[in-house]
BAGU-758303 format. One line per field, with one value per residue (C-alpha): residue number from 1; y negated, z negated, x; residue in one letter. Coordinates in nm, 2 decimals, decimal comma. Each point is the difference from the previous one (the first is absolute). Example, Ala and Ser with C-alpha at 12.3 -4.5 7.8 and 13.67 -1.06 7.14 Angstrom:
2
pos	[1; 2]
v	[0,45; -0,34]
w	[-0,78; 0,07]
u	[1,23; 0,14]
code	[a; s]
***
This chain:
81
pos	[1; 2; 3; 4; 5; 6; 7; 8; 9; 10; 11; 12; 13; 14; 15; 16; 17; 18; 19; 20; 21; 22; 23; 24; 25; 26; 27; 28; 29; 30; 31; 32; 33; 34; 35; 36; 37; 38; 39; 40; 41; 42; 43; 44; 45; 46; 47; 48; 49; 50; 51; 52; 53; 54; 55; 56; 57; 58; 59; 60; 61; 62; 63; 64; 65; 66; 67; 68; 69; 70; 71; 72; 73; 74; 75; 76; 77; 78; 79; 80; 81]
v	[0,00; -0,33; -0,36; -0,32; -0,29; -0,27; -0,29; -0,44; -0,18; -0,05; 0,24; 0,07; 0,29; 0,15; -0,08; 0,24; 0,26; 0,00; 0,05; 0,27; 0,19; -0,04; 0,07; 0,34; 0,08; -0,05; -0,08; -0,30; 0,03; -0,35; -0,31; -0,23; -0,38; -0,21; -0,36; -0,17; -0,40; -0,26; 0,04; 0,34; -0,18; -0,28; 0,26; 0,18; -0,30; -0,07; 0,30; 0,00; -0,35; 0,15; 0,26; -0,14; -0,39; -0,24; -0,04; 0,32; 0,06; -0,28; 0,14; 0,34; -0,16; -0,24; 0,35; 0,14; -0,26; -0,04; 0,39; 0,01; -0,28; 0,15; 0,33; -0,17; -0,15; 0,34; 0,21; -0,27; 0,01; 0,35; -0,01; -0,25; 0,22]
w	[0,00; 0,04; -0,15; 0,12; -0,19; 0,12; -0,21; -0,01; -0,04; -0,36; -0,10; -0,36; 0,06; 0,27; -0,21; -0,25; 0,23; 0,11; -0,36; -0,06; 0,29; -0,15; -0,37; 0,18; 0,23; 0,33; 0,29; 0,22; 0,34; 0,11; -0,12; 0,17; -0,15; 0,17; 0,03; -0,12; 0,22; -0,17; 0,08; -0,21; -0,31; 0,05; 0,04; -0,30; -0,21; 0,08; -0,08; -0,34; -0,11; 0,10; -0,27; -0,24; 0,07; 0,09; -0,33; 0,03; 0,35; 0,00; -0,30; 0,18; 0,30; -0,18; -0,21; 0,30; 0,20; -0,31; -0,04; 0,42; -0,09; -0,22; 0,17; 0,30; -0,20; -0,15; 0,26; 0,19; -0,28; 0,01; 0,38; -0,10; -0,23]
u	[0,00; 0,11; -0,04; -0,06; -0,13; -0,14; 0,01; -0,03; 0,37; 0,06; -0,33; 0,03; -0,23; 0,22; 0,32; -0,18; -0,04; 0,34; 0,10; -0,21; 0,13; 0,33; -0,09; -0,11; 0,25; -0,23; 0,17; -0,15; 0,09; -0,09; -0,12; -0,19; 0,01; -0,26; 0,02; -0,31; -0,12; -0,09; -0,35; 0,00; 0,13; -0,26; -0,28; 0,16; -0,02; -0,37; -0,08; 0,13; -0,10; -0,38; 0,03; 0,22; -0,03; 0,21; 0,25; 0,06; 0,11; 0,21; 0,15; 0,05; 0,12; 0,29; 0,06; 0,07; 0,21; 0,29; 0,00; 0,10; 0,22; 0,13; 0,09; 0,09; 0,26; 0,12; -0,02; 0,27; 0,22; 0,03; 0,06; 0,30; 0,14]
code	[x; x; x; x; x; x; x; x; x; x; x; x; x; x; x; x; x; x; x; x; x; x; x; x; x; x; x; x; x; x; x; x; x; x; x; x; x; x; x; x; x; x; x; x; x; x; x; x; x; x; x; x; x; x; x; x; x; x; x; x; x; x; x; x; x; x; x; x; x; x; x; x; x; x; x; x; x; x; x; x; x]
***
């Protein structure tokens, strides 16, 4: 049998699958990182201020832009290193 996963750039929930794979041993034979537009993150965060309101998605959305930030910013240091 083989793997694949399909997963959103910077998915939390895909990083999590990745991890369990590992924690078991499971080999992934490929893993496809898919790009998301603008539009989809605009969509995205309609969709959450409509069920959360709007505090809260904006609080989601900021919570997400330092934590890419922030691994942008670690991930090149360890490319420098």
């Amino acid at each position: 049998m083989r793997i694949v996963v399909l997963t959103n750039e910077g998915s939390r929930f895909g990083l999590e699958i990745l991890n369990e794979f590992r924690a078991h041993n499971i080999r992934v034979d490929a893993l496809v990182l898919i790009h998301q537009p603008l539009h989809y993150h605009k969509t995205l965060f309609k969709y959450v201020r409509k069920h959360v309101g709007f505090v809260q998605a904006c609080y989601f959305a900021m919570r997400r832009l330092v934590h890419d930030f922030l691994s942008s910013r670690v991930q090149r240091r360890h490319r420098r290193q």
